[in-house]
C-alpha positions in Angstrom: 0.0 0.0 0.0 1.6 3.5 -0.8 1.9 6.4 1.3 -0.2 8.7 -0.6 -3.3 5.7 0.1 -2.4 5.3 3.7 -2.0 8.9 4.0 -5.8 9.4 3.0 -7.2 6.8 4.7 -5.7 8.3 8.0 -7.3 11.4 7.2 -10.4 10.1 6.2 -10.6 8.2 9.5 -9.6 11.4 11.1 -12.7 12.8 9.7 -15.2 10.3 10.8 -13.4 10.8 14.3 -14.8 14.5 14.5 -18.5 13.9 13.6 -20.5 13.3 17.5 -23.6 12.8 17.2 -26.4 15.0 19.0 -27.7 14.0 22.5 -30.1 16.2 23.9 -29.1 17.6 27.2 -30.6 15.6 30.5 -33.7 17.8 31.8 -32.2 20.2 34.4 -35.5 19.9 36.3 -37.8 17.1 38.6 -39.8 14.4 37.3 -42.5 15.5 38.9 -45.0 19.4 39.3 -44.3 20.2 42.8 -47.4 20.6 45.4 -50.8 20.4 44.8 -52.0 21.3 40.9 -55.6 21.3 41.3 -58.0 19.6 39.5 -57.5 17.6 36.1 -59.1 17.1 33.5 -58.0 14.3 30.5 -56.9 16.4 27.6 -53.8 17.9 27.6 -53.5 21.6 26.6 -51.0 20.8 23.7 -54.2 18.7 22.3 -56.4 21.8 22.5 -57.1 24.1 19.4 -57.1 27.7 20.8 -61.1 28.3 18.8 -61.6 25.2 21.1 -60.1 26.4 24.5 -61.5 30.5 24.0 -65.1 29.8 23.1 -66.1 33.0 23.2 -67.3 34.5 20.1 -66.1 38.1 20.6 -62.9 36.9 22.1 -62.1 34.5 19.4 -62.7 37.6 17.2 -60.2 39.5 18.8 -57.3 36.6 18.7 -57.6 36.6 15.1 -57.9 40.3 14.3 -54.5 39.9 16.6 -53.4 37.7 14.3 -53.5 39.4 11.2 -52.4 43.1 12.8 -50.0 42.6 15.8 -46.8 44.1 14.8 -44.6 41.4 16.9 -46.3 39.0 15.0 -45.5 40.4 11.8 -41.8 40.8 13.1 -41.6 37.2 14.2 -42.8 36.0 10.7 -40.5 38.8 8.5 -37.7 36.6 10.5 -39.1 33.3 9.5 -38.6 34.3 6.2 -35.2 35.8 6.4 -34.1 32.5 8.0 -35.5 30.5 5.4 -34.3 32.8 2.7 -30.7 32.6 4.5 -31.2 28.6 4.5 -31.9 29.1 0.9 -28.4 30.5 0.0 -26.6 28.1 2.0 -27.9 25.5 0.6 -27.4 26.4 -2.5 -23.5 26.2 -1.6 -23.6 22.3 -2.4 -24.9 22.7 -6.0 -22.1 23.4 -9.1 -22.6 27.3 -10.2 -23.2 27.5 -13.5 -22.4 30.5 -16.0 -23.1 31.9 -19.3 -20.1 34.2 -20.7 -19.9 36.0 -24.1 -17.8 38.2 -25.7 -16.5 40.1 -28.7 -13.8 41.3 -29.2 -12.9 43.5 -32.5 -9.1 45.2 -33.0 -7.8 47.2 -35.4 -4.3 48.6 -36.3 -3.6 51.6 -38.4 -1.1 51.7 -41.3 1.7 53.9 -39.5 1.2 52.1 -36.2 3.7 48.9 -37.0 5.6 50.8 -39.3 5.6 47.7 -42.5 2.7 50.0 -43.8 0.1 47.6 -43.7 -3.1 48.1 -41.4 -5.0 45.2 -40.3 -8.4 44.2 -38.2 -10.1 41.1 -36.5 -13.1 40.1 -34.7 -13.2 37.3 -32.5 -16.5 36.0 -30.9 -16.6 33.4 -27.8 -19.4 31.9 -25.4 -18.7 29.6 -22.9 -20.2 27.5 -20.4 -18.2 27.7 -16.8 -18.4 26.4 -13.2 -16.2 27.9 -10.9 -14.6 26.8 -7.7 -17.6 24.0 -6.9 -16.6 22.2 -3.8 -17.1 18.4 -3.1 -18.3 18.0 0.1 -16.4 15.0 1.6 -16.0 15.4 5.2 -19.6 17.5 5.2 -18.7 20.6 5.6 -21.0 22.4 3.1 -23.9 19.8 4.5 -23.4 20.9 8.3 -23.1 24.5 7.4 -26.5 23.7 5.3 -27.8 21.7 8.5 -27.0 24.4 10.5 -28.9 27.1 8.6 -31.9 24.6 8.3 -32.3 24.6 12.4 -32.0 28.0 12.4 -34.9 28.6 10.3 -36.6 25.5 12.7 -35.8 27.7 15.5 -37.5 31.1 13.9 -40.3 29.2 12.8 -40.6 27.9 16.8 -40.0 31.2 17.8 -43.0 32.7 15.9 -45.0 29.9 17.1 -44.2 31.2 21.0 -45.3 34.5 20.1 -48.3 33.7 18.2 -49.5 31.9 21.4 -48.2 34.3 23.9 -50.3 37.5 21.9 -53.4 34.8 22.1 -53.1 34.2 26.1 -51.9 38.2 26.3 -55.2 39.2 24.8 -57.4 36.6 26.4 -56.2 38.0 29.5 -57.2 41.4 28.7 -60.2 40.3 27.5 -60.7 39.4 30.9 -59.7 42.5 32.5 -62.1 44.3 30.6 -65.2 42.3 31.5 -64.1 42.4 35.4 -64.0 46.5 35.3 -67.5 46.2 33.4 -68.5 44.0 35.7 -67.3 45.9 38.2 -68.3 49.5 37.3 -71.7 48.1 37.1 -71.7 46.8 40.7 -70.1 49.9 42.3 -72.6 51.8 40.0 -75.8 49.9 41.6 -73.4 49.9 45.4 -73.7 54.2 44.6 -77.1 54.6 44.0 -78.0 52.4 47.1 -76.1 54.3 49.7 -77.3 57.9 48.3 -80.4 56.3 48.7 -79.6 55.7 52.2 -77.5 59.3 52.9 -80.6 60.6 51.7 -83.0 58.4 54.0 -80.4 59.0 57.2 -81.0 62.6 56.5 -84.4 63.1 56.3 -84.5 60.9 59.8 -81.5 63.6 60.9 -83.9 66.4 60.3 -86.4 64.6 62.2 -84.0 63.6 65.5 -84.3 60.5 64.7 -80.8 59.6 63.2 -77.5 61.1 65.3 -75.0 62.8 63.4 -71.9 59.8 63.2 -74.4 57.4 61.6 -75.3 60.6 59.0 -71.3 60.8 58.4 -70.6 57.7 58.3 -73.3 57.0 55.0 -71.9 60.0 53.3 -68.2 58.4 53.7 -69.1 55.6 52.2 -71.0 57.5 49.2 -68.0 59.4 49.0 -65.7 56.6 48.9 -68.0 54.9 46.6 -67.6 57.6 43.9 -63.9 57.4 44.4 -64.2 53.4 44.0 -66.1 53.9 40.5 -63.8 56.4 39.4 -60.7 54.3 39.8 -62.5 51.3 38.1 -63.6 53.6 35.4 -59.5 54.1 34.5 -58.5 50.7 34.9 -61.4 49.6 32.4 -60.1 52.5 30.1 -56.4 51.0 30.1 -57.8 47.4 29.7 -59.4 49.0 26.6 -56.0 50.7 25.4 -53.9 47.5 26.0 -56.5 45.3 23.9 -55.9 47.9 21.1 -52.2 47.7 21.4 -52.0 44.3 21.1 -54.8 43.9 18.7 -52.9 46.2 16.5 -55.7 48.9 15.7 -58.6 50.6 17.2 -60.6 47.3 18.1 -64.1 47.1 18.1 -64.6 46.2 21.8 -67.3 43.9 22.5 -70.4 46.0 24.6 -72.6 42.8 25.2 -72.0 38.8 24.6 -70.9 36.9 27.5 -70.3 38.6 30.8 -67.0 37.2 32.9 -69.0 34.6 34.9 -70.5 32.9 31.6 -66.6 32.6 30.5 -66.9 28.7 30.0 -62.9 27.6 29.9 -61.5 25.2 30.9 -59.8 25.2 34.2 -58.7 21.6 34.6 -56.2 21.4 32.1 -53.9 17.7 32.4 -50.6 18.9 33.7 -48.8 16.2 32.5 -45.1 15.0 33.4 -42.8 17.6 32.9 -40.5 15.9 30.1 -43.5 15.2 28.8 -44.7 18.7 28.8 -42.0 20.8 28.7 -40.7 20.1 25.3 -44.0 20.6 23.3 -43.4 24.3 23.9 -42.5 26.3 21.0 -40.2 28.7 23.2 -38.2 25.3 24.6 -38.5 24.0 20.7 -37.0 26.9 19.6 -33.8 26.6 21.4 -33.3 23.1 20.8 -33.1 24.0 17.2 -30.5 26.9 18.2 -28.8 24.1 19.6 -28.8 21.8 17.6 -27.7 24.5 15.1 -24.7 25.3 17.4 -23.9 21.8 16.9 -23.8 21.7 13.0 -21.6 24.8 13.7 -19.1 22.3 15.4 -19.1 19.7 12.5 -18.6 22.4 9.5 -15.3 24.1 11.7 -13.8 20.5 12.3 -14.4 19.6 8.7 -12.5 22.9 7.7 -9.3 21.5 8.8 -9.4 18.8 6.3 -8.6 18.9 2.9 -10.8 20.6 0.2 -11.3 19.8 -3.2 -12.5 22.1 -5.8 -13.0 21.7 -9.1 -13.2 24.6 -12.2 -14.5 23.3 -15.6 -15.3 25.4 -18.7 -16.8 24.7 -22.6 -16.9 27.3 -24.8 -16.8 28.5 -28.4 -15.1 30.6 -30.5 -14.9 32.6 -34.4 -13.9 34.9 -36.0 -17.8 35.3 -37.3 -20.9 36.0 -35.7 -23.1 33.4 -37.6 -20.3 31.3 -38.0 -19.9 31.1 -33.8 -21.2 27.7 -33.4 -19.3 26.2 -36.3 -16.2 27.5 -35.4 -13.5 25.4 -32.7 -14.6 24.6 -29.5 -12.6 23.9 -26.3 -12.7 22.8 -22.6 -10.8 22.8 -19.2 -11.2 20.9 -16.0 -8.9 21.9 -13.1 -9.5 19.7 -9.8 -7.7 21.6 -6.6 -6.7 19.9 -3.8 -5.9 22.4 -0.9 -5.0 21.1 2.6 -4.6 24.0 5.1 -0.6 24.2 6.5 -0.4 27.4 8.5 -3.2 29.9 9.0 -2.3 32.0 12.1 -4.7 29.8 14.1 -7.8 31.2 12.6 -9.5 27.7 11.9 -8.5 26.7 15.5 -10.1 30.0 16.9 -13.7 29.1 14.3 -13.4 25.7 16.1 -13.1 27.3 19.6 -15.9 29.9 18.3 -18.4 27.2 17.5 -17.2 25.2 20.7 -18.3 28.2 22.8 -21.5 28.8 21.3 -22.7 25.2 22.1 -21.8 25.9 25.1 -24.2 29.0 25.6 -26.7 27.5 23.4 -26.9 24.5 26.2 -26.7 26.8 28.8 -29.8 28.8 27.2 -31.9 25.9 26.4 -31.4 24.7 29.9 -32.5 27.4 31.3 -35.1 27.6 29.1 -36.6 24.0 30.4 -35.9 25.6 33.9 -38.4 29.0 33.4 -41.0 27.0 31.8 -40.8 24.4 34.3 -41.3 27.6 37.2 -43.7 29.3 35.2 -46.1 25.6 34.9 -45.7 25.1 38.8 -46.7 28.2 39.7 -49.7 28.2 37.4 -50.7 24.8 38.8 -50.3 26.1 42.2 -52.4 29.2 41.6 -55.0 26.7 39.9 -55.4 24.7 43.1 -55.2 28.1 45.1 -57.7 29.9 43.1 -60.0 27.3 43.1 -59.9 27.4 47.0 -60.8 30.8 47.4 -63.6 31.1 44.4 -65.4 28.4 46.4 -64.7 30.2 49.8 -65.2 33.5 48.4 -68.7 32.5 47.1 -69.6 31.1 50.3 -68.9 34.5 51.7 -70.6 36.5 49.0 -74.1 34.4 50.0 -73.3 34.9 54.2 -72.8 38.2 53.6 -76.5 39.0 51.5 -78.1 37.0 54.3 -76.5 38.8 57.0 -77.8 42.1 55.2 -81.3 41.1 55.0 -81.1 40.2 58.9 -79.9 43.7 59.6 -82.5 45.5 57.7 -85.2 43.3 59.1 -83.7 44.1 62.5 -84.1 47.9 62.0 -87.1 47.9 60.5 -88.6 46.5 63.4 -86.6 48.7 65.0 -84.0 46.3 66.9 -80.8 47.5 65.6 -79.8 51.1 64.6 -79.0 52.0 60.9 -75.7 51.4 61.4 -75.6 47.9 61.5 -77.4 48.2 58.1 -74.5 50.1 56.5 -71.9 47.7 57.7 -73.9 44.5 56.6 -73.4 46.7 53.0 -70.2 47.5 53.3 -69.0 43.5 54.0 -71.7 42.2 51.0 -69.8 44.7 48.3 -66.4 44.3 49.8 -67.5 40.2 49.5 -68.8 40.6 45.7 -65.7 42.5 44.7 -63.8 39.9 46.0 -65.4 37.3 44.4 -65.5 38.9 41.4 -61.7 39.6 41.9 -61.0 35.7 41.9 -63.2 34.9 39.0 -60.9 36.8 36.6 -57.8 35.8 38.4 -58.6 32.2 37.9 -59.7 33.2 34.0 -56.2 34.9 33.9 -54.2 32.1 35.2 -56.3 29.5 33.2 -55.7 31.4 30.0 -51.8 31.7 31.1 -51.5 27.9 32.4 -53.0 27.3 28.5 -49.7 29.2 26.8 -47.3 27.6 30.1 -48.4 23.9 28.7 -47.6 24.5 25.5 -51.6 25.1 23.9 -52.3 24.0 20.4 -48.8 22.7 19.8 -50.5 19.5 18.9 -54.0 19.8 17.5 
């Protein structure tokens, strides 16, 4: 066997040697949600079309007008396209390039120019077919850089997915926002014309001596206060309607009727699933797998650049002195294979190898911690699911002791048992109780709606 054979079999070995094959990083987190997650139901989120999950006309409206305006939407989808435009071009790397070149060339030399007195003139015409420099890809070089561009476009494409479902729980939760202040102003609305009702009945019985003054000052405290209340409500329903515009994209056209916040029917018993079960059907943790595993093409193509490259340059053409007699005329060719094998470089492939090397590194790092804030984010949500559902059902008990305890205390006074002030504290604790309750309703919406995005929701319908 020669030299020059055992020579390329070493460095074809050598090659092999430097192609690893991709394990995906252990999950840095438990096998298991931590504490109590509440209810479940059977169907996992990622199972769960989001028309099917938000099925609510006017809010299903909304998600799509989102759709179609939201500008972080339409960045996230520009850079889809860039990536797969930039995928395009690399991969195009591997094919031969292919040109057309013509040319004419026409001379001519005057009489007094050579000095023999003779003047003369030619034309010469030549098209030719050439491929320059086109590289065969033996040790994959061209194929991981092409690799590497293709999970890069994965990872945009992932990417736009995470924002597409993060505007549809963003909105839904806004959504939600803006039927609790309706729901709210209307309450506080109905709370303010009951206790003017009653400043105006305490007064009339203060004309009459048969109201003291601190009962008087208390009711027009609370009517007061009550104003204040509606006020307050009245801006926070305002900013629920700016941020649904924002993220709409335009001036929406904000539902004024349809379902109210308690006829909401969603889902609240979501299956949590096993976290590496779970966790992965997220676009967001998706999206840096494919950065890493991108990264890791990166590796292959700088090891691959320390091996030898062969090129090879070809050309056909034609050539005559005559236009119409071009492709009559001579014809001729040249193939040139080039064998390069880099000797001394200053340590610039060793530094892209150390470059690449590093990035894996952060792109592990990243998608690890990626797994590690989605993993948070689904455990809290699970615990406020449990926690929520708690307090709705303890809240509600309080909402109905608390309207029973007012109609005791206005049956007391009217027969005269208790003074009016009992009356205006058995208010007082039956609104305080309703806003409460009406307070957990949209939280648990919220976090439903959230938990939804946090398990990944659609990713498999």
């Amino acid at each position: 066997m020669s030299r020059a054979t055992i020579l390329f079999a070493a460095v074809l070995l050598s090659a092999c040697a430097q192609t690893t094959e991709f394990q995906r990083p252990s999950l840095p987190v438990p096998n298991a949600w931590p504490g109590k997650t509440g209810a479940e139901g059977q169907l996992a989120a990622a199972q769960i079309h989001w028309h099917a999950f938000f099925s609510d006309p006017q809010l299903q409206a909304l998600i799509e007008t989102t759709l179609e305006n939201n500008r972080d939407l339409r960045i996230a989808a520009a850079r889809v396209v860039e990536a797969r435009a930039q995928y395009s071009v690399v991969r195009a790397d591997q094919l031969p390039l292919l040109n057309f070149l013509g040319s004419s060339n026409s001379t001519h030399t005057a009489t007094d120019f050579i000095g023999d007195g003779v003047k003369s003139s030619s034309q010469r015409f030549d098209v030719s077919l050439s491929s320059v420099s086109y590289e065969l890809d033996f040790w994959g070089r061209l194929a991981s850089l092409s690799e590497a561009a293709r999970r890069s476009y994965l990872a945009t494409e992932e990417a736009q997915r995470a924002v597409q479902l993060s505007l549809i729980s963003d909105v839904a939760t806004s959504y939600f926002m803006l039927l609790h202040t309706r729901e709210l102003t209307d309450l506080t609305r109905r709370t303010l014309d009951l206790r003017e009702q009653s400043l105006a009945l305490i007064a009339k019985g203060k004309d009459v001596g048969g109201m003291d003054d601190y009962v008087f000052q208390q009711a027009e405290g609370m009517v007061e206060s009550t104003r204040s209340m509606l006020a307050e409500i009245e801006h926070q329903h305002t900013m629920a309607e700016n941020r649904l515009n924002l993220l709409v994209g335009k001036v929406a056209e904000l539902p004024t009727g349809g379902r109210t916040i308690q006829e909401q029917g969603l889902d609240t018993e979501l299956a949590a699933g096993l976290p590496a079960e779970v966790l992965l059907l997220r676009p967001d943790v998706m999206s840096a797998e494919q950065r890493l595993l991108a990264a890791h093409a990166n590796i292959a193509a700088a090891r691959a650049a320390f091996l030898p490259k062969v090129t090879l340059t070809a050309s056909l053409g034609l050539a005559s002195q005559g236009l119409f007699g071009l492709f009559s005329g001579g014809g001729a060719w040249v193939f040139q294979p080039l064998l390069s094998l880099p000797i001394f470089d200053g340590g610039r492939l060793a530094a892209g190898l150390d470059i690449a090397q590093a990035r894996k590194v952060i792109a592990v790092a990243e998608y690890e911690k990626t797994i590690q804030q989605a993993f948070r984010e689904v455990a809290d949500l699970l615990s406020a699911r449990a926690s929520l559902s708690r307090q709705l059902r303890s809240s509600t008990a309080n909402v109905n002791a608390q309207a029973k305890r007012l109609q005791i205390a206005e049956a007391r006074f009217k027969a005269g048992m208790v003074g009016y002030l009992e009356v205006l504290d058995a208010q007082r604790d039956t609104v305080a109780a309703q806003q409460a309750t009406a307070q957990v309703r949209r939280q648990q919406l919220e976090s439903a709606a959230q938990l939804y995005k946090a398990l990944g929701g659609g990713s498999a319908a």
